[in-house]
N, C-alpha and C positions, 0 to 999 in steps of 0.2 A: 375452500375456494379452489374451480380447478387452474389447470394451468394458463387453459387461454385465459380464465380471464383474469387472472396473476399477467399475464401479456398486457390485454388490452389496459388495464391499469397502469402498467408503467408507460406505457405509447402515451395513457394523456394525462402522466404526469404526476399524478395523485389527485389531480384535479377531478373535480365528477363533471362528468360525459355531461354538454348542453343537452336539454330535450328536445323532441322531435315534436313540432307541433301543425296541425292538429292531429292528432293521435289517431280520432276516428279514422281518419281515409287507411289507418294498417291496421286497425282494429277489425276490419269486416273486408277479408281477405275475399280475392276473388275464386271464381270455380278451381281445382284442383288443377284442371288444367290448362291454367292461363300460366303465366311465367308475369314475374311483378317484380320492378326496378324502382332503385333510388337511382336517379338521373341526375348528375352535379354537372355542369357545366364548365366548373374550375378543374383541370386535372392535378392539381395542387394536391402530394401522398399525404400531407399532414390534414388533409382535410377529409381524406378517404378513411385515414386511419380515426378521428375522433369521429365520423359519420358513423363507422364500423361498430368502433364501439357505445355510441349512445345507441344507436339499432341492438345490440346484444344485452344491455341494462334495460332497454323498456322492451324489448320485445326478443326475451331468449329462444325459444322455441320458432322464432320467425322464418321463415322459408325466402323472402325476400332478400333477391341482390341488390348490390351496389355497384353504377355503372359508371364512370366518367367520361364523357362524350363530347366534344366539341361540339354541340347543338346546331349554336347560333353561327358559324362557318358554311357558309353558304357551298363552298366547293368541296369538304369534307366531310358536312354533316349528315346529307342525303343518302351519298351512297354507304357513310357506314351505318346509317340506322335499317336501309333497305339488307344488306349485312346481316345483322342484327334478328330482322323479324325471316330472313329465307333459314337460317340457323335453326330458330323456333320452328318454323316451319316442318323442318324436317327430324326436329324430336317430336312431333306427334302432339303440338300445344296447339291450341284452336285459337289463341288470344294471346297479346303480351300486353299489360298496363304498363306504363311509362310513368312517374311520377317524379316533378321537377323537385329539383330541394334547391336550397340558396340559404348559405350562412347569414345568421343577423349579430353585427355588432355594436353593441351600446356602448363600447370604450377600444381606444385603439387597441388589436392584439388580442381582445375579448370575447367571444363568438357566447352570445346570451341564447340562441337556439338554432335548430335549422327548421324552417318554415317551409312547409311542404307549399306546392302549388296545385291546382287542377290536374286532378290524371288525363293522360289519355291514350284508349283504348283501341288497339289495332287487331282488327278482327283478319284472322292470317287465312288465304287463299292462295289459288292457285297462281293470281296475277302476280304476284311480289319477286316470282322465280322469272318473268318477262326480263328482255333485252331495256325495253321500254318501262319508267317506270307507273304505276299503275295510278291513273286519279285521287283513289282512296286514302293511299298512300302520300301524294304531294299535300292532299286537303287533311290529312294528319299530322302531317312534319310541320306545317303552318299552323295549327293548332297547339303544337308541340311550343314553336318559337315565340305565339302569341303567350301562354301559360308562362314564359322564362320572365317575357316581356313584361309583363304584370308582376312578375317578382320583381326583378330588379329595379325595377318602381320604388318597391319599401322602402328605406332607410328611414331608422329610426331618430337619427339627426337632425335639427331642420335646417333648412336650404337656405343658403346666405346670401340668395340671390332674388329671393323670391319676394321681399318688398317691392322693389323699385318697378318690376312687373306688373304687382298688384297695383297700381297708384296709378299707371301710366292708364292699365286697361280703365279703372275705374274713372275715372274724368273723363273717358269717350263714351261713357255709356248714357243712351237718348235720356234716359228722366234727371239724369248728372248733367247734362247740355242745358236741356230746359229749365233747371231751375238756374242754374248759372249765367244765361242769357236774361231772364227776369229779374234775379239780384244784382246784374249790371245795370239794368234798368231803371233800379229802383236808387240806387246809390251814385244814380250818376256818371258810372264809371265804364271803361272799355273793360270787353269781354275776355283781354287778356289779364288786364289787373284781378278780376275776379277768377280766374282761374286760380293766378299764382296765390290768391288768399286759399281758394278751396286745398289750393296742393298742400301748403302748408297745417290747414287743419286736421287734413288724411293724415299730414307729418306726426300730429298730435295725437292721431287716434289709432296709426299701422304699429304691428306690430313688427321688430326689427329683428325677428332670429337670427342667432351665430352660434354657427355651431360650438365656436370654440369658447363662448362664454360656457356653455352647455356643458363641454367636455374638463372645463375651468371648476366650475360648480358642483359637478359629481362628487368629489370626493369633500368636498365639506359638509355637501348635504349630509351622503353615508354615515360622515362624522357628526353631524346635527341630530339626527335619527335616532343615532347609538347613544347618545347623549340623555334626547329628550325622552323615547321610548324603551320601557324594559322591552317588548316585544311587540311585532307588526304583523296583527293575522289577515293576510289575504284571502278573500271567497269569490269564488263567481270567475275566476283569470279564463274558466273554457268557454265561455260566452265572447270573450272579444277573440279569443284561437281562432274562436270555429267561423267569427264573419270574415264575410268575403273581405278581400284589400281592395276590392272596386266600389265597396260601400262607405258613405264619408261618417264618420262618426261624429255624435254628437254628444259628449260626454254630461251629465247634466246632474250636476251630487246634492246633495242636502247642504246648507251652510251652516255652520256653527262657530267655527272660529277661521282666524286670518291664518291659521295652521295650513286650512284645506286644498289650497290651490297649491302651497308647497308640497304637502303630501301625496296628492292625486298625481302631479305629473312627478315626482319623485318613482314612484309606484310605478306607475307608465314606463318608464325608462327603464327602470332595472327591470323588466321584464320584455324592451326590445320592441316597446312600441312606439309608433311615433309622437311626438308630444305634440299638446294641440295649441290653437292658439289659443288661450284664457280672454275672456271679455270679464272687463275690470274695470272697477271708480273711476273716475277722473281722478277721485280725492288720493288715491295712491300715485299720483306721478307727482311726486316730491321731488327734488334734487337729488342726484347718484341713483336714490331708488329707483325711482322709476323707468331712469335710461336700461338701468341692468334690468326690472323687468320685461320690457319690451325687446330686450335681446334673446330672454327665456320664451316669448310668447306673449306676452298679455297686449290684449286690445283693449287701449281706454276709452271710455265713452261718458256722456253725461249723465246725468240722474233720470234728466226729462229733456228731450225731445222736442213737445208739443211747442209750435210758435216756430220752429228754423226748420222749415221746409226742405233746405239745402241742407242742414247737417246729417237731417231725418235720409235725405237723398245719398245722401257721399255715406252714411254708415252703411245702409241699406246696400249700396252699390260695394263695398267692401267683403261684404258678408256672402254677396253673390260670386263675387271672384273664388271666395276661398269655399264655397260650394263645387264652383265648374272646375278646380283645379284636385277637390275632392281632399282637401285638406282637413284636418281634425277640429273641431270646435267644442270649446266647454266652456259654458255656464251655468251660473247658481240661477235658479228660477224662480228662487223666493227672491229676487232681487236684494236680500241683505243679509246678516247674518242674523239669526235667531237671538229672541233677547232672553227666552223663554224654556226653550230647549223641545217647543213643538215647532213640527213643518207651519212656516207662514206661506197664507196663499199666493199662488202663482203669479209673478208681471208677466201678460203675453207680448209681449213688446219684440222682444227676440222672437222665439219663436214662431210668431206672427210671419215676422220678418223674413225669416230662414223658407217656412212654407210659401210665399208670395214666391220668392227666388225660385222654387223648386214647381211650382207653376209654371214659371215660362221654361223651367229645361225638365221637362217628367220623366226624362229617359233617364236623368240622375238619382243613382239610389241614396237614402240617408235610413243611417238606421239612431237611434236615441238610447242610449245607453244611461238608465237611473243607477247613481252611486251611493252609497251611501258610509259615513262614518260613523264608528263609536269611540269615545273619548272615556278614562276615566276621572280624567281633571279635564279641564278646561280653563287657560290662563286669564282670558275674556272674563269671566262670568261676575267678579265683581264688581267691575265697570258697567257692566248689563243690569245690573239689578241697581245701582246708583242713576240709571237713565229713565227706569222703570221708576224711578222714584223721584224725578222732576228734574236730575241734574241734565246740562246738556253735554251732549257728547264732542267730546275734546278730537280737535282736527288730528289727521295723520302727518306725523313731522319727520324729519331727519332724526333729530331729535330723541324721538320721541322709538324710533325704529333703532336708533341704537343701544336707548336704557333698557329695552326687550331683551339685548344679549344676555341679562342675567339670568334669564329661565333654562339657559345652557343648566345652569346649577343644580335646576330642577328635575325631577322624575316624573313623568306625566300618566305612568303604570302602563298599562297594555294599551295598544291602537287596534281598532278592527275597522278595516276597509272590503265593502263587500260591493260587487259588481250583477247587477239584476239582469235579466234573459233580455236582448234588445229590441225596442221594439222600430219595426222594421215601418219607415212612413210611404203613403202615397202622396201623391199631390192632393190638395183640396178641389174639390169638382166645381170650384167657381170663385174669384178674388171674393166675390159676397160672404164664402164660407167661411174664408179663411180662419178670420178670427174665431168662428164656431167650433173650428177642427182646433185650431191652439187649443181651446178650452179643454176639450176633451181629452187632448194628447196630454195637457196639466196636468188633469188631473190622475187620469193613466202613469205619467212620471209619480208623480207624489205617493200614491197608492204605492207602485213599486218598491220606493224606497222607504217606506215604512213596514210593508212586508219583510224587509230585510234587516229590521231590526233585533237585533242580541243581546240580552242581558249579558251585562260583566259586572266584577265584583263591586266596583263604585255603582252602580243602576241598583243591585240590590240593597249594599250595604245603605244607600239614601233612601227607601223604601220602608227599609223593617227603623232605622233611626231618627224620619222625621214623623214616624207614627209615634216613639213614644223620646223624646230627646235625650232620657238619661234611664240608662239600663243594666242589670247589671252582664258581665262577658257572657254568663251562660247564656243568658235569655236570649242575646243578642244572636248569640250561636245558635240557638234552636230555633229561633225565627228563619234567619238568612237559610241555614240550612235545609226546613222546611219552604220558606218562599223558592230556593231553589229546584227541589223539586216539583214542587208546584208549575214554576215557570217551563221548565223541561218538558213538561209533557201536559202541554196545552193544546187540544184538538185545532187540525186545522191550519198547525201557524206555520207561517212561511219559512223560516229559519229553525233549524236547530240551536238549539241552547244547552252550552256544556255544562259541567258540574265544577263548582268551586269548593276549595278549601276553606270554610268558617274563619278558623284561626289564622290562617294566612293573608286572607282577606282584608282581617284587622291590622293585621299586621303592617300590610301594606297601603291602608289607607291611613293608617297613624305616620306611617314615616313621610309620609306627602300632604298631613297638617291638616288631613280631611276630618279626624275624629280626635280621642283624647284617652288615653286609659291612663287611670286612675286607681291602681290595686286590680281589683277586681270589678271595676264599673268602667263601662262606657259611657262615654257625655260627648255632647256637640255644642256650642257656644253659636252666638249669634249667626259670626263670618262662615260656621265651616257649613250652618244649615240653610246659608242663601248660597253655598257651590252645590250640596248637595241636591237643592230642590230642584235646579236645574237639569240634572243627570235624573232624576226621578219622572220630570217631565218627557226626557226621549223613549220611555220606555212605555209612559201610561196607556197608550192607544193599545197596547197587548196586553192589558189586563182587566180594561173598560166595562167588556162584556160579564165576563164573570163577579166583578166586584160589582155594578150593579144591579146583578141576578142576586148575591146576597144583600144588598141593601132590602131591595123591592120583599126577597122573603122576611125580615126582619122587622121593615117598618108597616107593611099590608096586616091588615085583619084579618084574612084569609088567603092568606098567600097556596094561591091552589094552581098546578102547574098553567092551567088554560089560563089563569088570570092575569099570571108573570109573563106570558108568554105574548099576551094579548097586547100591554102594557109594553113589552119590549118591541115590538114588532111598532108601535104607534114611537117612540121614540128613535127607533134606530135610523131611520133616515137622516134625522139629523145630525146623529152619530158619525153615521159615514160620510158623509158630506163633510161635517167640520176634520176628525180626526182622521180621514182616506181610507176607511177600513175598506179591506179586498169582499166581501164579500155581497153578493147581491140579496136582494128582501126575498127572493123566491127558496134560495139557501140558508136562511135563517132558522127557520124553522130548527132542521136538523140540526144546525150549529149549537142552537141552546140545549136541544136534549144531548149531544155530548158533552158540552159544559156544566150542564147539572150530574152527569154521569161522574165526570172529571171530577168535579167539586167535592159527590158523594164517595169517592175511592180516596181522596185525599185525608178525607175525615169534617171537611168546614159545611158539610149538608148532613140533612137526616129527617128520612120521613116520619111525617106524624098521623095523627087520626086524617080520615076521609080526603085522602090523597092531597095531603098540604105539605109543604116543607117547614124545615125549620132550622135555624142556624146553631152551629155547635157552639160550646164553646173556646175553641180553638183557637190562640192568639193571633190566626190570619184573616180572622173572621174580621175584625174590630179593625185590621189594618186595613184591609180590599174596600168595607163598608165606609171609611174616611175617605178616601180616593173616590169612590163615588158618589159621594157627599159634595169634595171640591167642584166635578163636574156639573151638579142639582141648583149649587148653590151662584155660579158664574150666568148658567140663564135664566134664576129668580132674580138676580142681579140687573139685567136689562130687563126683564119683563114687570116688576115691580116698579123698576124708574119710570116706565111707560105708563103702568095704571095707575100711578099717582098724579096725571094731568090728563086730562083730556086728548091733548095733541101734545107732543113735545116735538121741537127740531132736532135734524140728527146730530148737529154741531153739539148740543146742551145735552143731548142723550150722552155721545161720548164724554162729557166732560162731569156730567153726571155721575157715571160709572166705571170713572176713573177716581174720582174724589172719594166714592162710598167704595172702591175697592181699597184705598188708600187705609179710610177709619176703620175697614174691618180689619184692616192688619196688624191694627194698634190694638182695636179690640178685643181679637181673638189669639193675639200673642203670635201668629204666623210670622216666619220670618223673613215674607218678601209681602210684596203687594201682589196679588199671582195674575190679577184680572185689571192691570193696569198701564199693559201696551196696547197701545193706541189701533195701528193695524189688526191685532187678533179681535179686538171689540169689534171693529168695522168690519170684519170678516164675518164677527157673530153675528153682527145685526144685518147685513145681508141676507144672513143664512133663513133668519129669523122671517124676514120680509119674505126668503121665496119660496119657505112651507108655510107661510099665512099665517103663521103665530103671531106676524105683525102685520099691518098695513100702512101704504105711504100715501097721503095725499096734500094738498097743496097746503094747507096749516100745518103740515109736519108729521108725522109717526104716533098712532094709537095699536093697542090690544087689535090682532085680525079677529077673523069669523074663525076660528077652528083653532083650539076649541076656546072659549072664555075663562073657562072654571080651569084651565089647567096647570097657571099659576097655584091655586091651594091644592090640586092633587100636589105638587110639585114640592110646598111647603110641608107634606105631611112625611114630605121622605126626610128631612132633616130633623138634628137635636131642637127640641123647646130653646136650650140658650140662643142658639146659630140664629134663627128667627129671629126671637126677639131684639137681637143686634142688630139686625138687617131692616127689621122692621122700623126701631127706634131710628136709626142712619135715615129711610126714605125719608118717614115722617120729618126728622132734621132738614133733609131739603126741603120739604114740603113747604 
């Protein structure tokens, strides 16, 4: 190490240097001879000196200074910056970029980075050497002050001021007048009685940030994190760097557990960003809880809406304040948490909402940021599979949030939180669209963050374990380790997937009660194979295609590539539609022939006579072929309960195929009920209805026009037993 930077080390302490972000604007330096400043507006030397040296850790070879300038001094700033560029001027520089910086801190005393601003660029002339100074010149230094302006905006703290604000504007706002005038109307009462009801509802539904609960909370969380997680891998952090601070964010994650919203703005904060406000239950403002949530953020609302025109009105008008003031917002879009461990379909409710708002102000940017987590436990999931199975879900108490403290005790193994490229929204080109563009934007979110999905050691180890329950370590090991590779190098996939350790793997899903060794054998027992099949569920959409490309060559008579290919290309629409896969029908094509390519380099393909395939056999083969078995078997599941009547109603269809998902779990020893949440059925049967495989008419739901027969092609992909349980199940209703 040399000596400066034996210096610059001790100057910040042993502490490592905050980074500079976004990085790009010093990454793509300008012409040779321009002259390029960091521009601080604090002349504080301690802050020169840690600017100094994070500049010499991320960027040694840099040619860039560091300038300390009173900018924003209206009687000092001009003439030294005019200073400044006649200087340049006459070393022979054609341009000077100027580049704001502003320390960000997420704890007092704690500088988490310095966040660059907009450069700007002063193209150096003869004018700058006048008595007078030059247009160019004044319309720069204002451009300069606007760029500090916009910094100094950030803080990553939130503003403890910023309720009472909110509440005051939103009860002046015309459709907040009108309905409030009509519910006085209707109740009889003067229009200030109904006011002070509305205000108090907002009371109910604002969220009350302090900062100092904020700065209160940091370190427990820390301390809750290091607790619950051995390790928290961050992806995606240069996608929120690199958006503008004039764009309001819309942070929108997948839900899995009551973890989520703790760890996303946990996440947020220690890396200096502003926390948003969280839209949340009603059912979470319990006593103590909930006052301290709404000091962190969260906005409560109700479940439904529909019928209080006025609540619909005051949320709505809420929502729009914290748009026009450009404040952060997140919510879960599946409106719940997953009972299943797939994306449930989209509420546009919010959304909806968010886009109406951005209608009346288009000049407001939002961009939508899809999050996504991976878990390798999940504390929930027992509970989930008990609801899955008829019980009802036990209210949120006091109670009930503080017998939770004991999962302190627990290890929850690795966390992976990944952050997808944001999508940047317009306004909808008319209120009529609005909800047509939600949909879209839905499904665009969902799509994202299943792209972003990662195998970790619990997604494989419930993979290669609920294919065969009791096995012994080797096998176990040469599956995982194989599925490993396997998963690694999948054409195509949005995320990279690391390489794990077999043995350590076990190891650490044995000490967190997920598996069981026994000498030399692995076993899972009932409880650990309903946590597992959950974590096998978030990963199945990345395996889908491939396992069934094996099935189709295994159970077809002639499994000839045009045949599989014909046959997949007629199913995948529904594929993508239900499980959001990225990719379009006009890209399929190619996708399968490097999937069969993949497949074939793996070992689990192998051609046979007169260009057919044929399956190895390779113990991944048998495992991928079940997996897409489960998928065959969930739409004979509705499409069978349909052609066993003539008409069925949708009410008796789901209840139907909730009942027959129930006895095949009896009968086929499965260790959940997989196809008996209520919402993913109604989603299927949707799906069902809007490729025609079903139709709706006024007696109820029958088989559609396209195609008939495609229940038995459908039945000829599964085992003889599989069937005949399912079949025996209808005919039982029958």
């Amino acid at each position: 190490m040399s000596i400066r930077q034996r210096l610059l080390n001790a100057i910040s302490f042993g502490k490592p240097a905050p980074a500079i972000r976004p990085a790009a604007l010093l990454q793509q330096p300008a012409a040779s001879s321009t002259a390029t400043y960091l521009l601080l507006d604090d002349a504080a030397p301690h802050l020169q000196r840690m600017l100094l040296s994070s500049m010499q850790r991320q960027f040694p070879e840099s040619a860039i200074q560091i300038l300390a300038l009173k900018i924003l001094a209206p009687e000092t700033g001009l003439s030294s910056l005019e200073q400044l560029l006649t200087h340049h001027r006459q070393q022979k520089n054609t341009a000077v970029r100027l580049i704001p910086v502003k320390p960000i801190y997420t704890e007092p005393g704690h500088i988490n980075r310095f966040q660059l601003g907009q450069p700007v660029i002063f193209q150096l002339s003869a004018e700058i050497t006048q008595t007078t100074v030059s247009p160019n010149l004044e319309r720069g230094y204002q451009n300069l002050q606007d760029h500090f302006a916009n910094l100094n905006k950030y803080h990553p703290l939130p503003d403890s001021n910023t309720n009472a604000g909110i509440i005051h504007a939103v009860l002046k706002l015309e459709p907040v007048r009108i309905q409030l005038l009509q519910r006085a109307k209707l109740q009889q009462c003067s229009p200030k009685q109904m006011e002070q009801q509305a205000e108090a509802t907002l009371l109910g539904i604002a969220a009350r940030p302090n900062s100092s609960t904020v700065r209160c909370f940091t370190p427990l969380l820390n301390w809750v994190w290091q607790r619950l997680a051995k390790q928290i891998d961050i992806t995606g952090m240069e996608h929120l760097l690199a958006l503008p601070q004039d764009v309001q964010r819309i942070y929108i994650p997948c839900h899995r557990s009551h973890l989520d919203y703790l760890l996303l703005n946990w996440v947020l904060h220690k890396n200096g960003f502003k926390l948003p406000f969280v839209a949340a239950g009603d059912n979470l403002n319990i006593p103590v809880i909930g006052h301290l949530l709404q000091q962190a953020g969260a906005v409560f609302m109700r479940r439904q809406f529909q019928g209080d025109d006025l609540y619909s009105s005051l949320f709505q008008g809420y929502l729009n304040e914290l748009t026009e003031s450009q404040l952060p917002f997140e919510f879960f879009i599946e409106g719940g948490r997953s009972r299943t461990g797939h994306l449930l379909p989209a509420r546009l409710g919010l959304l909806s909402m968010l886009l109406s708002n951005q209608l009346r102000r288009p000049h407001q940017r939002m961009a939508l940021i899809p999050v996504w987590f991976g878990y390798e436990q999940i504390p929930e999931v027992p509970a989930y599979i008990s609801q899955l199975q008829g019980e009802k879900k036990q209210p949120e108490t006091l109670r009930g949030v503080l017998k939770s403290a004991k999962l302190l005790k627990r290890n929850l193994g690795n966390i992976q939180v990944a952050f997808a490229p944001p999508i940047r929204v317009s306004p909808p080109e008319s209120k009529q669209l609005t909800r047509h563009k939600a949909g879209l934007l839905a499904t665009e979110v969902l799509t994202r963050i299943n792209q972003l999905t990662q195998f970790n050691e619990g997604s494989l180890l419930a993979l290669v374990l609920l294919d065969q329950p009791q096995q012994t370590k080797q096998q176990v090991i040469a599956r995982f380790s194989a599925l490993n590779q396997l998963v690694q190098h999948l054409p195509d996939n949005g995320s990279p997937h690391p390489l794990f350790n077999a043995t350590e793997a076990i190891r650490n899903a044995d000490a967190r009660g997920q598996l069981s060794v026994n000498q030399q054998h692995v076993t899972i027992d009932h409880k650990q194979s309903t946590e597992l099949w959950y974590l096998r569920n978030t990963v199945e959409h990345c395996l889908l295609l491939p396992a069934l490309y094996l099935l189709l060559c295994q159970r077809l008579e002639r499994p000839h590539a045009l045949c599989i290919n014909r046959l997949m290309r007629l199913t995948y629409p529904l594929l993508k539609a239900e499980y959001y896969l990225p990719w379009t029908e006009q890209q399929l094509t190619t996708l399968l022939h490097k999937q069969r390519q993949h497949l074939l380099d793996q070992g689990l393909l192998a051609a046979a006579k007169h260009q057919h395939w044929r399956c190895t056999a390779h113990p991944l083969v048998a495992l991928l072929q079940r997996l897409a078995e489960g998928v065959v078997l969930r739409y004979l599941l509705v499409l069978k309960s349909v052609s066993a009547a003539t008409y069925i109603d949708r009410e008796t269809l789901l209840e139907s195929c909730q009942t027959l998902g129930l006895q095949l779990q009896r009968n086929t020893g499965h260790p959940v009920a997989p196809y008996a949440d209520r919402r993913a059925l109604e989603h299927l049967i949707n799906l069902l209805l809007r490729f025609d495989l079903l139709e709706e008419q006024p007696p109820g739901i029958r088989l559609g026009t396209l195609p008939r027969d495609l229940p038995k092609h459908m039945s000829q992909l599964l085992p003889a037993h599989l069937m005949q349980s399912l079949e025996s199940r209808v005919g039982l209703r029958d």
